[in-house]
C-alpha positions in Angstrom: 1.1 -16.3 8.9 1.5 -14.4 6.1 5.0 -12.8 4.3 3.7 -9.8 5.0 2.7 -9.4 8.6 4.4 -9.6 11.7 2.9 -10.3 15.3 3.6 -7.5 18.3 2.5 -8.0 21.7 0.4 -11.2 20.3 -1.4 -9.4 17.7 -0.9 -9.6 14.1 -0.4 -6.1 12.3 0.1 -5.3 8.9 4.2 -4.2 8.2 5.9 -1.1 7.2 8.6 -2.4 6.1 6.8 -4.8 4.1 5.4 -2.0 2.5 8.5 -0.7 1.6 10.6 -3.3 0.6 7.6 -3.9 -1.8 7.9 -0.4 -2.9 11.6 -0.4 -3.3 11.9 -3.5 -5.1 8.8 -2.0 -7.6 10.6 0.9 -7.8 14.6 -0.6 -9.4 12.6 -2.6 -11.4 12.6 -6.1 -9.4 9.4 -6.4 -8.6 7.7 -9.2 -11.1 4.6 -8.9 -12.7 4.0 -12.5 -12.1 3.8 -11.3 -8.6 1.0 -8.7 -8.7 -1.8 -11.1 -7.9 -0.4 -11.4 -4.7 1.2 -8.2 -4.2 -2.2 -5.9 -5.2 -4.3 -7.2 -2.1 -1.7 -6.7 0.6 -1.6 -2.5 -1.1 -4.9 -2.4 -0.8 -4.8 -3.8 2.5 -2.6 -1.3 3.7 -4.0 1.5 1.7 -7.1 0.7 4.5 -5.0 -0.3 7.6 -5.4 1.6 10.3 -5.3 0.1 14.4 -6.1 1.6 17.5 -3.9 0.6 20.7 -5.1 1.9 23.7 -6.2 5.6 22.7 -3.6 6.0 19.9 -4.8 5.2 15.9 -1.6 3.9 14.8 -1.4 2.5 11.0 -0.2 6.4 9.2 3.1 4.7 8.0 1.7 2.0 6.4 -1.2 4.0 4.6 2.1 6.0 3.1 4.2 3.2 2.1 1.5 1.9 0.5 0.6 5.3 -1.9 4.4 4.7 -2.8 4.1 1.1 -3.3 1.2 2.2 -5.7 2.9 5.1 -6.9 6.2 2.3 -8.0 3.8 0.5 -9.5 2.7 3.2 -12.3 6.2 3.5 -12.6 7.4 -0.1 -12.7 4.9 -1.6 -15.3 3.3 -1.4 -18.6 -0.4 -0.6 -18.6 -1.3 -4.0 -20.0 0.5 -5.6 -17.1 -1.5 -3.7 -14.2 -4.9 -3.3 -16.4 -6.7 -6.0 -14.5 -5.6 -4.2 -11.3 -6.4 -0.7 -12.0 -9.9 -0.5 -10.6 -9.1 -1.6 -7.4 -6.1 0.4 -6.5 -7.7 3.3 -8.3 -10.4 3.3 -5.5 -8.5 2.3 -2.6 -6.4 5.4 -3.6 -9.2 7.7 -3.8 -11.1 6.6 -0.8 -7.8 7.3 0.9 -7.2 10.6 -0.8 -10.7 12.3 0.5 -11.1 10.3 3.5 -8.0 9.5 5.5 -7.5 11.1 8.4 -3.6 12.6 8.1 -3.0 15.3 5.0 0.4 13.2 4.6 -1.4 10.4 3.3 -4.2 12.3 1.2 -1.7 14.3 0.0 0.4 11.0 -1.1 -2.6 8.8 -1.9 -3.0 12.1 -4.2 0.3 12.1 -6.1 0.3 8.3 -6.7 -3.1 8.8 -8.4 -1.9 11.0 -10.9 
């Protein structure tokens, strides 16, 4: 199992709070660059999570805790540290910006873009 998931009901699901402990430590600075190569896939895996439990689509939170774990990231580093990442979290972000289904999240997916 992964650092960043968590198992309810016997499923594994991608975590919130993951998300924003990520974000959190990006944001004060604690977050290594050392660290993105691992870091970058689990944004962009939660930049695309989204789960359906019985007829609720759950999954909103973590598509917003990952614009600001994206958004820390612009933030955080110099451009020459997240170069080789760019392109990917550049489209995850706008795929999520026009497509997602909640204005929250296009409307953060948005701001960390910028």
């Amino acid at each position: 199992k992964q650092w960043y998931q968590r198992r309810v009901r016997g499923r594994s699901t991608l975590s919130l709070l993951g998300c924003l402990a990520l974000a959190e430590l990006g944001r004060h600075g604690f977050l290594r660059p050392e660290w993105l190569p691992e870091v970058v896939p689990v944004l962009i895996k939660a930049l695309q999570y989204d789960e359906k439990r019985g007829n609720l689509i759950i999954g909103a939170n973590v598509r917003d805790s990952a614009c600001y774990l994206s958004w820390s990231f612009a933030r955080t580093f110099d451009p020459d540290q997240i170069a080789p990442f760019v392109q990917d979290i550049a489209s995850a972000l706008i795929l999520a910006t026009l497509f997602d289904k909640l204005v929250g999240v296009r409307r953060a997916a948005s701001a960390a873009f910028q």
